[in-house]
C-alpha positions in Angstrom: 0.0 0.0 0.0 1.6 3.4 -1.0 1.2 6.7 0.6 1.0 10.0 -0.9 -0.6 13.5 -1.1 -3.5 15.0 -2.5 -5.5 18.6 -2.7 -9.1 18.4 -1.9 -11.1 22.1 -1.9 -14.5 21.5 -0.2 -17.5 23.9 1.2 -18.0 23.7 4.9 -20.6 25.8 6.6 -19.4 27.0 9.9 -21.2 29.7 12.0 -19.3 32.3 12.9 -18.0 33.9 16.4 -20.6 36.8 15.6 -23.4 34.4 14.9 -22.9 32.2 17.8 -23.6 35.3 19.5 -26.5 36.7 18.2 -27.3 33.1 18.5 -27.1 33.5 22.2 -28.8 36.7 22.2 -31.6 35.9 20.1 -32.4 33.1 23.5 -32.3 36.1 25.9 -35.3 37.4 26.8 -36.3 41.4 28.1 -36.3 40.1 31.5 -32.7 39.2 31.4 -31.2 40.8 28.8 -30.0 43.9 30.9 -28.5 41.6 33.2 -26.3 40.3 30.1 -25.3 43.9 28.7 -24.1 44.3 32.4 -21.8 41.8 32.6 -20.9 43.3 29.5 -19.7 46.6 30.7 -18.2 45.2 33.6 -15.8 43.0 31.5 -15.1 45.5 28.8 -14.0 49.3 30.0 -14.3 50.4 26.6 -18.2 49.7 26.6 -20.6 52.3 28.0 -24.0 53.3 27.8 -25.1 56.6 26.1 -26.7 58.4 28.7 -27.6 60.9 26.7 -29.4 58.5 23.8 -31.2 56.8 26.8 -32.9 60.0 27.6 -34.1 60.6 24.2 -35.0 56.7 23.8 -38.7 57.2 25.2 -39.7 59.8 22.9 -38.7 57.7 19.9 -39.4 54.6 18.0 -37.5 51.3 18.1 -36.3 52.0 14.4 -35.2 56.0 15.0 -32.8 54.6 17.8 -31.2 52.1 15.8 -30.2 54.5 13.3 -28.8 56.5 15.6 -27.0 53.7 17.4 -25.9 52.8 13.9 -24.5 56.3 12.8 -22.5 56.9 15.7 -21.3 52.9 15.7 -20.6 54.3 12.0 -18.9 57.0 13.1 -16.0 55.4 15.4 -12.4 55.5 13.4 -10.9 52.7 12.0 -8.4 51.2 13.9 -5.2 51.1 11.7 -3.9 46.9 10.8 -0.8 45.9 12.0 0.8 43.0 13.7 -1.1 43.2 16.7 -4.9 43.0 14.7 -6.9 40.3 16.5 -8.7 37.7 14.2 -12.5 37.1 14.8 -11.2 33.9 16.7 -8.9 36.2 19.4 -11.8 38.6 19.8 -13.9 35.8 21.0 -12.0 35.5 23.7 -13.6 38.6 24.6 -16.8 38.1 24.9 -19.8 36.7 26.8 -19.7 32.7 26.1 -21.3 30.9 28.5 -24.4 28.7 28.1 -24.7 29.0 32.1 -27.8 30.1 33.8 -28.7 34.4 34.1 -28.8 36.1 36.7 -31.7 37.8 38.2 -33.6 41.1 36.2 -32.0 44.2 36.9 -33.1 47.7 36.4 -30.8 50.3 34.5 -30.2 51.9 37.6 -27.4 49.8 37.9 -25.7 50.6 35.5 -26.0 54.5 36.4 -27.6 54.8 40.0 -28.0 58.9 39.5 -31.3 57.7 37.4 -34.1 56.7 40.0 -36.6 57.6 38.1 -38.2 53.8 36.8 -38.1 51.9 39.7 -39.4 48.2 39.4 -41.5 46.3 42.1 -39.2 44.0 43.5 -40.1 40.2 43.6 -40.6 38.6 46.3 -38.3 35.5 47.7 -40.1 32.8 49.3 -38.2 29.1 50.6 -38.4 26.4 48.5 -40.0 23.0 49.8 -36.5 21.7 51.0 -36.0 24.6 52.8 -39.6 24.6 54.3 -39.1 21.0 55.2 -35.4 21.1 56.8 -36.7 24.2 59.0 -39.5 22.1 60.3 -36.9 19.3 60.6 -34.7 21.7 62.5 -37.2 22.0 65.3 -37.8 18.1 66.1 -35.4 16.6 69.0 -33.9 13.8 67.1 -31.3 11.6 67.4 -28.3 11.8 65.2 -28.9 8.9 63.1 -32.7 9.3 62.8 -32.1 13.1 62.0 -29.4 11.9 58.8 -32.2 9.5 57.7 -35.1 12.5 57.9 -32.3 14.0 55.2 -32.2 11.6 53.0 -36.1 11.5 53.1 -36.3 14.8 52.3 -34.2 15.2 49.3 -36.0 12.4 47.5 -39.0 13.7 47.4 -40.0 14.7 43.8 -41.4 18.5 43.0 -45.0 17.1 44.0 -43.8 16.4 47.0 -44.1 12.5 46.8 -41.2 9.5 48.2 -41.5 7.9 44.7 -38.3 5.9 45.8 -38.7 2.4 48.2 -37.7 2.3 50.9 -35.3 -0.6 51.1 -33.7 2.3 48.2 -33.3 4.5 51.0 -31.6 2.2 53.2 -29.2 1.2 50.6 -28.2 5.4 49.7 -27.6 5.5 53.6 -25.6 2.6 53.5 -23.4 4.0 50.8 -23.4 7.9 51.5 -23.4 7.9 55.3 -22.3 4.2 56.0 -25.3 3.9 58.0 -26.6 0.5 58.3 -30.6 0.7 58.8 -33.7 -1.2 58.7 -37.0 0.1 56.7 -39.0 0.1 59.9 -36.5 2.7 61.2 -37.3 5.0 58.1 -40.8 4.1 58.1 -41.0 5.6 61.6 -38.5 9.2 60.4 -41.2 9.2 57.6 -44.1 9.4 59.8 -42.6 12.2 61.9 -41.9 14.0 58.1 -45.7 13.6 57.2 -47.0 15.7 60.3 -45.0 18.4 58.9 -47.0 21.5 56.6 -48.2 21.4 53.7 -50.6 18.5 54.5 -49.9 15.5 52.6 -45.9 15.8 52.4 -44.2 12.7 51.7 -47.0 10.4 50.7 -45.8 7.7 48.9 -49.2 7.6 46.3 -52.2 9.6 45.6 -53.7 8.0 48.2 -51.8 8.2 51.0 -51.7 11.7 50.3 -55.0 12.0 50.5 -55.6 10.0 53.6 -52.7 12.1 55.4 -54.9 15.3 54.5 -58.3 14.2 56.0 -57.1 12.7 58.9 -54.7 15.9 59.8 -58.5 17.6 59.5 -59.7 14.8 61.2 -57.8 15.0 64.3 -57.7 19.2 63.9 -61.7 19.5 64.2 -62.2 16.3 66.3 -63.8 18.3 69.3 -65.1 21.6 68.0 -68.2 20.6 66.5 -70.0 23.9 67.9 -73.4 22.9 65.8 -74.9 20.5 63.8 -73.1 21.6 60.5 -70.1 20.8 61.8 -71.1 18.0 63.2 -72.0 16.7 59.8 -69.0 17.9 58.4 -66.9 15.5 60.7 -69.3 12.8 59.8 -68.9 13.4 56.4 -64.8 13.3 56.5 -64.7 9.9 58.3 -67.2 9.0 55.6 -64.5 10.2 52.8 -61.7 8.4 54.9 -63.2 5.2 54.9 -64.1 6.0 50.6 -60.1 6.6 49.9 -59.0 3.3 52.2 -61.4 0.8 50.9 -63.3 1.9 47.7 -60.0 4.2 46.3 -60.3 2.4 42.9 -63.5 3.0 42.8 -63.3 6.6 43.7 -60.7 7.2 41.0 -62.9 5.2 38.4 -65.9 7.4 38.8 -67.6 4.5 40.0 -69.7 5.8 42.3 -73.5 3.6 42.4 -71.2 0.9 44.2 -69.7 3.2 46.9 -73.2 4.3 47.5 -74.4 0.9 47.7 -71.6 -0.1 49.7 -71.8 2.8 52.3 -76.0 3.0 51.8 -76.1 6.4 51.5 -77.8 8.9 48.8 -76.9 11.3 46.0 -76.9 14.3 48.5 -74.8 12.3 50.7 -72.4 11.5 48.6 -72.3 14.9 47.2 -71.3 16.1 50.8 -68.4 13.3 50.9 -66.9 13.6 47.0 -66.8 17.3 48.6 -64.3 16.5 51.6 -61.8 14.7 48.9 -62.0 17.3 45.7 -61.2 20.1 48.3 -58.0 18.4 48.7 -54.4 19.3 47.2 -53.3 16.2 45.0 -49.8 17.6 45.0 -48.9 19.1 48.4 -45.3 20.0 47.0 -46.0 21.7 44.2 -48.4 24.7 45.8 -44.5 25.9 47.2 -43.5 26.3 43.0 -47.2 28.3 42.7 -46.5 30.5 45.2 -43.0 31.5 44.0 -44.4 31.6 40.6 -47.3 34.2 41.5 -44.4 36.2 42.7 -42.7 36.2 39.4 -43.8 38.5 36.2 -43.8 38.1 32.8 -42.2 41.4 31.1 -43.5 41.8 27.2 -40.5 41.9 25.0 -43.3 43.9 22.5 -45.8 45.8 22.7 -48.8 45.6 20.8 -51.8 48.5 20.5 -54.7 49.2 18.2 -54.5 53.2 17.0 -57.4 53.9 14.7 -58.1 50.8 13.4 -54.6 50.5 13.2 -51.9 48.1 14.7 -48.9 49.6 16.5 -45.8 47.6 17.2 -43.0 48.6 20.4 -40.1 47.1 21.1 -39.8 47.4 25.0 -37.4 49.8 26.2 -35.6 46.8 28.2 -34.4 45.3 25.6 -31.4 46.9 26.2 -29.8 50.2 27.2 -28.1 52.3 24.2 -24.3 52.0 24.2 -21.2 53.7 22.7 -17.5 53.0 22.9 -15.6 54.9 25.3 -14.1 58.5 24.7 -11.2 58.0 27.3 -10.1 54.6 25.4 -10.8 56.4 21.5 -8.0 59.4 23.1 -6.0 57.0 24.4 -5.6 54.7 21.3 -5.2 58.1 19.4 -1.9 59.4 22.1 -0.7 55.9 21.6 -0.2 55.7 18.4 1.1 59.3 18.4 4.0 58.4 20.0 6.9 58.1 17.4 8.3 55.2 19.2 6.6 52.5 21.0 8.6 50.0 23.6 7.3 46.6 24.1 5.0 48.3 27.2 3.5 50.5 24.7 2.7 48.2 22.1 1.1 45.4 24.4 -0.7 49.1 25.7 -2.0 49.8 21.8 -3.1 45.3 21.6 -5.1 45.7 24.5 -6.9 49.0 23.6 -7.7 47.6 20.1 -8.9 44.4 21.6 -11.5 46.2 24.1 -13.0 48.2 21.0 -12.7 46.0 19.0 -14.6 43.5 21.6 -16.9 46.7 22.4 -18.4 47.6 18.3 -18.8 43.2 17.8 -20.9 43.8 21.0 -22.8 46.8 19.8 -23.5 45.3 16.7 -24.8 42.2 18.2 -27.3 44.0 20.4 -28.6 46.3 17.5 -29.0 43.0 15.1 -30.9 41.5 18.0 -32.9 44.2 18.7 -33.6 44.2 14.7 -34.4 40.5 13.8 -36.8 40.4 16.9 -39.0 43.8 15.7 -38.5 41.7 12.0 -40.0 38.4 13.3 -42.7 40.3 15.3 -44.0 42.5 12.8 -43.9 39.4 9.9 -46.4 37.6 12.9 -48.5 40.7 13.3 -49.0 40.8 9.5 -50.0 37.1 9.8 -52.3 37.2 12.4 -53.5 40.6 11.7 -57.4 39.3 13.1 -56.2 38.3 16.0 -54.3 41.1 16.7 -57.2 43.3 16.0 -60.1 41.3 17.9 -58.3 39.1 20.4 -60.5 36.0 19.0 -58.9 32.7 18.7 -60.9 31.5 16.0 -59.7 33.7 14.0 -55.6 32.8 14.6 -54.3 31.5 11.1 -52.5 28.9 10.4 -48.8 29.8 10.8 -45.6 27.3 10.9 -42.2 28.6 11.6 -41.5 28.1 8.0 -44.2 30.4 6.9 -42.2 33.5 9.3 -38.7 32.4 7.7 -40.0 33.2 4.5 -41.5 36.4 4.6 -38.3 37.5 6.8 -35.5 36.0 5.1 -34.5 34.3 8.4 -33.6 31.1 8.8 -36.5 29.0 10.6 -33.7 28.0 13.4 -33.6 31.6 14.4 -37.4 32.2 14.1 -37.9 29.1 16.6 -35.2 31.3 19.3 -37.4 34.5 18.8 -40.7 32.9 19.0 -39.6 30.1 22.2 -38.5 32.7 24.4 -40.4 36.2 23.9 -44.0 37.4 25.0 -46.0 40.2 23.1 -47.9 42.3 25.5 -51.6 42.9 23.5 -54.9 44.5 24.5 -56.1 41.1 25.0 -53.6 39.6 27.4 -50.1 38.8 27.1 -48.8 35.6 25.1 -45.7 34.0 23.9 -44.9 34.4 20.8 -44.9 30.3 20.3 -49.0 30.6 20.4 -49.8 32.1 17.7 -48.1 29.4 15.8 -50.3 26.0 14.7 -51.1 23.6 12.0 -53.9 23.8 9.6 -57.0 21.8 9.4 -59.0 21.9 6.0 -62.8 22.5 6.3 -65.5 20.8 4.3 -65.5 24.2 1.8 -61.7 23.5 0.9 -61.0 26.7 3.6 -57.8 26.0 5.7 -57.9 26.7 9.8 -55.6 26.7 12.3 -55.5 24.0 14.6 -56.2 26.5 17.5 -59.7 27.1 16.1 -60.7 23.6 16.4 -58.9 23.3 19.9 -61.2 26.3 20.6 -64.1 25.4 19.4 -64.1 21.8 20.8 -63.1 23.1 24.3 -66.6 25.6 24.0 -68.8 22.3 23.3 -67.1 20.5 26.3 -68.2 23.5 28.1 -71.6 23.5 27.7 -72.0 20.0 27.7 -74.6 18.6 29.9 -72.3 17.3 32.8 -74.9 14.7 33.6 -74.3 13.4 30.5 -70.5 14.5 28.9 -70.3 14.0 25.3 -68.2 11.3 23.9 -65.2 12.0 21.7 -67.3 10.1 18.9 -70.1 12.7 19.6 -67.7 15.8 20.0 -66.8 14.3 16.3 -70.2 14.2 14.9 -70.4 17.7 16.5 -67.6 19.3 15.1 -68.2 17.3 11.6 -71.5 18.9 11.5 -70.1 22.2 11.6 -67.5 21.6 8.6 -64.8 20.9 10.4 -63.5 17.5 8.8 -61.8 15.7 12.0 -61.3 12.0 12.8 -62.1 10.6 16.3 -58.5 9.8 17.0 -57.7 13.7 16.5 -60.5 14.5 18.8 -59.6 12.7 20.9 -55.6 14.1 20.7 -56.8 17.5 20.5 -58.7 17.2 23.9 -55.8 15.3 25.6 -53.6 18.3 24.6 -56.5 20.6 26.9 -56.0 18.3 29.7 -59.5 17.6 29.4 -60.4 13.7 30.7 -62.3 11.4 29.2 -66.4 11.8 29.0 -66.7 9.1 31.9 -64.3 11.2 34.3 -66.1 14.2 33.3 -69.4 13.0 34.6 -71.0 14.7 37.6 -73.8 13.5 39.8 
C-alpha cells in the first residue's frame, strides 16, 4: 500500500464567532437581557452606555434609535492593521460565552444609580420546599442517626412532594453515603414524623396516602369543635370520605360511584357532601410551594402591541437593552498611543489591548442592535400574519402559521425564528402571550377553507363547556359535532386534540 498527497477544496458551513452570539442573544429574553449587557460593561472598560441617547430613547421609536446607534457605531475611526490586529477567533475570547444560567432582572439603575426615576416592584423570595421542610426538621429533638435519615427523606422527594423511591432504596443510599446500616422500619417511623410536617400531605408515597394524610390531619384538627350541627356533619362526612379513599379508592378514582353508594348506603346528597371532603384536597402538596413563588414572578413583554385607529402599533420594550457607545477615554487613548513616534514593548502590548476592548466593544454593539432588529423583524412578519387576532383578540380567528411560513417572509432562517418565537412574549390588548402561540397547524374544512389547529382546539373546548355534565359527550359525539359544523376531523384527532387541553375522558367528566 503506497502513501501520498493530495489537494481536496471542499465547502464547509461553519457559524461564525458573531453568529454564535446573536445566537445567544436571540435566546435572551427582556427580562434578562439587561443583566447580560451588564456583565458586558463590567468585562469591557471600553463599553458604555449613552446616557444621553437613553434620555431621548422614550420619545422615539425602536427604528429611530437604531439608526442613531448605527450612525455613531458608524462613526468610530478605523483602527489602523498591523501586527497586533486580533482575528475574529482572538476577539472571542472577549466576549460573553457561557451557556450557564442568568442572573436575576435588573433595572438600569445599575448601571448609572443617578437615574431613580423607573423603579421596578421587587419580587418577592419565598423558601423552597426543602428549605420549608429542613426548617421544620430543625425544630424536632432527634437523634443523630434518625435526623441523617429525615435528610435523606427529604431530598428524594420529587417537586409534588411524593417519596417515589422504596424504601429498602433508601436504606441502601444511607448505606453508601453515610455508612449507616438501617432497617426500613426505622425509616418508616422518620417518615411518619416528616408527614406531620405542613403542607398536609408531604411525603405520601401515592395519591392516596396523600390524600388519607390530609383528611385525617383535619380529622384530628376539628375532632372536638363541633359547635353545631353543620359541623357536626361535616366530621361525619370526612370519616365517611376516609373510609371512601382506604377501601373503595379504585372505585373513587374510576368514577364509579353507584357501588360506593351501595356499599356505604347512602344517597346522592350524601355523597355529594363526601366527593366534597376529597375534591377540596391538594393532590400535589409540593407543588403549591412552585405556585407561590411563581405568582411572585412576572412576565415582562418583550413587545408591545396597540390598536391606534383601526390600526396596529408595534413597540419594542425599552428593556431590551440600554443604548451603548465605545468609550471616549479609550478612542483618546488609542489616538496618544499611536502618536508616539516610538513605541517599547510596554507600549505596544498598551495599543493590543486598547484595540482588543474596541474592537470587543463595536462586535458587541453590533450584536445588540442586530438582536434588537431580527426580533422587531420576526414580530412584525407575525403581526402581519395574524392581523385578526391582533385586531379582535378571537382565537378562532388565529391563522394557520408554521415557523417556516415567518422564515420566508423575513428572510431568516427557521432556526432563528424558533429562538425569537420560544422565548419572547408580546404584550396585546387582549392579554399577554408568547410568541410560540400564535403558531399552529392547519386543518381543512369541508368548503376546501384551511384553519388553524387553535380554532378547532377552541371550538371543541366551548362544546365541552356546555356539555350537559350529567351526561359528557363522547369523543365520537364531540366528532359528529364538530363534523357537523364543517370541520373535517377524525375521532382519533378528537380525541388528541382534547388530551392536549388536559380535558379527561367523557366518563371522568361526569358529575352527579
Amino acid at each position: 500500500m503506497s502513501l501520498g498527497q493530495s489537494l481536496q477544496q471542499r465547502q464547509l458551513q461553519r457559524l461564525s464567532p458573531q453568529q454564535i452570539q446573536l445566537m445567544k442573544l436571540l435566546q435572551i429574553p427582556s427580562a434578562q437581557i439587561e443583566q447580560r449587557v451588564k456583565e458586558e460593561l463590567e468585562e469591557n472598560p471600553a463599553l458604555e452606555v449613552n446616557v444621553d441617547l437613553l434620555d431621548a430613547e422614550m420619545d422615539k421609536s425602536s427604528d429611530e434609535i437604531n439608526d442613531d446607534l448605527l450612525s455613531d457605531l458608524g462613526d468610530e475611526e478605523e483602527v489602523p492593521v498591523d501586527e497586533y490586529e486580533m482575528s475574529n477567533e482572538e476577539l472571542g475570547d472577549y466576549n460573553y460565552d457561557d451557556d450557564g444560567d442568568i442572573a436575576d432582572y435588573k433595572t438600569k439603575d445599575d448601571y448609572y444609580p443617578e437615574l431613580d426615576n423607573d423603579k421596578v416592584i421587587p419580587i418577592k423570595a419565598e423558601a423552597s420546599l426543602h428549605e420549608l421542610l429542613m426548617d421544620q426538621l430543625s425544630m424536632l429533638a432527634l437523634e443523630d442517626s434518625s435526623y441523617k435519615i429525615a435528610e435523606q427523606i427529604i431530598g428524594s422527594l420529587d417537586d409534588d412532594g411524593y417519596l417515589r423511591r422504596a424504601l429498602r432504596s433508601i436504606a441502601d443510599d444511607l448505606a453508601f453515603k453515610q455508612s449507616m446500616w438501617v432497617e426500613e422500619k426505622q425509616i418508616e417511623t422518620v417518615l411518619k414524623k416528616i408527614q406531620s410536617f405542613d403542607p398536609a400531605g408531604i411525603a405520601a408515597r401515592d395519591l392516596q396516602e396523600c390524600l388519607l394524610l390530609q383528611l385525617k390531619r383535619k380529622e384530628e384538627e376539628n375532632a372536638n369543635a363541633f359547635h353545631d350541627a353543620k359541623e357536626l356533619a361535616s366530621f361525619e362526612n370526612r370519616k365517611l370520605a376516609i373510609l371512601v379513599i382506604e377501601k373503595y379508592f379504585e372505585e373513587f378514582t374510576r368514577k364509579h360511584y353507584d357501588k360506593i353508594q351501595k356499599s356505604l348506603h347512602i344517597d346522592d346528597a350524601g355523597l355529594k357532601e363526601v366527593l366534597h371532603q376529597i375534591l377540596a384536597l391538594n393532590p400535589k402538596p409540593g407543588a403549591e410551594t412552585s405556585r407561590l413563588n411563581e405568582a411572585e414572578m412576572y412576565i415582562i413583554p418583550d413587545f408591545t402591541v396597540i390598536i391606534n385607529n383601526t390600526k396596529l402599533e408595534l413597540t419594542l420594550n425599552s428593556r431590551n437593552a440600554p443604548p451603548l457607545m465605545i468609550s471616549d477615554d479609550y478612542k483618546m487613548m488609542l489616538k496618544e498611543y499611536e502618536g508616539g513616534k516610538k513605541q517599547d514593548k510596554a507600549q505596544k502590548e498598551a495599543v493590543f489591548f486598547i484595540k482588543q476592548k474596541i474592537d470587543s466593544a463595536k462586535w458587541f454593539i453590533e450584536m445588540i442592535l442586530q438582536r434588537q432588529q431580527t426580533l422587531l423583524l420576526t414580530m412584525n412578519a407575525i403581526l402581519v400574519h395574524q392581523d385578526s387576532f391582533f385586531m379582535s383578540g378571537d382565537t378562532t380567528q388565529l391563522r394557520p402559521m408554521i415557523l417556516k411560513d415567518i422564515a420566508e417572509k423575513t428572510g431568516l432562517d427557521v432556526s432563528t425564528v424558533s429562538r425569537v418565537a420560544n422565548s419572547k412574549y408580546v404584550q396585546t390588548e387582549f392579554g399577554t402571550f408568547l410568541l410560540k402561540y400564535f403558531f399552529s397547524e392547519s386543518l381543512t374544512t369541508d368548503s376546501g377553507e384551511e384553519v388553524s389547529t387553535k380554532e378547532v382546539k377552541a371550538i371543541l373546548q366551548e362544546l365541552i363547556q356546555q356539555e350537559d355534565k350529567h351526561k359528557p359527550l363522547s369523543d365520537d359525539e364531540l366528532t359528529e359535532q364538530l363534523q357537523e359544523k364543517g370541520y373535517n376531523i377524525a375521532r382519533r384527532t378528537v380525541a388528541k386534540y382534547r388530551e392536549l387541553l388536559n380535558i379527561s375522558v367523557a366518563r371522568l367528566r361526569k358529575e352527579l
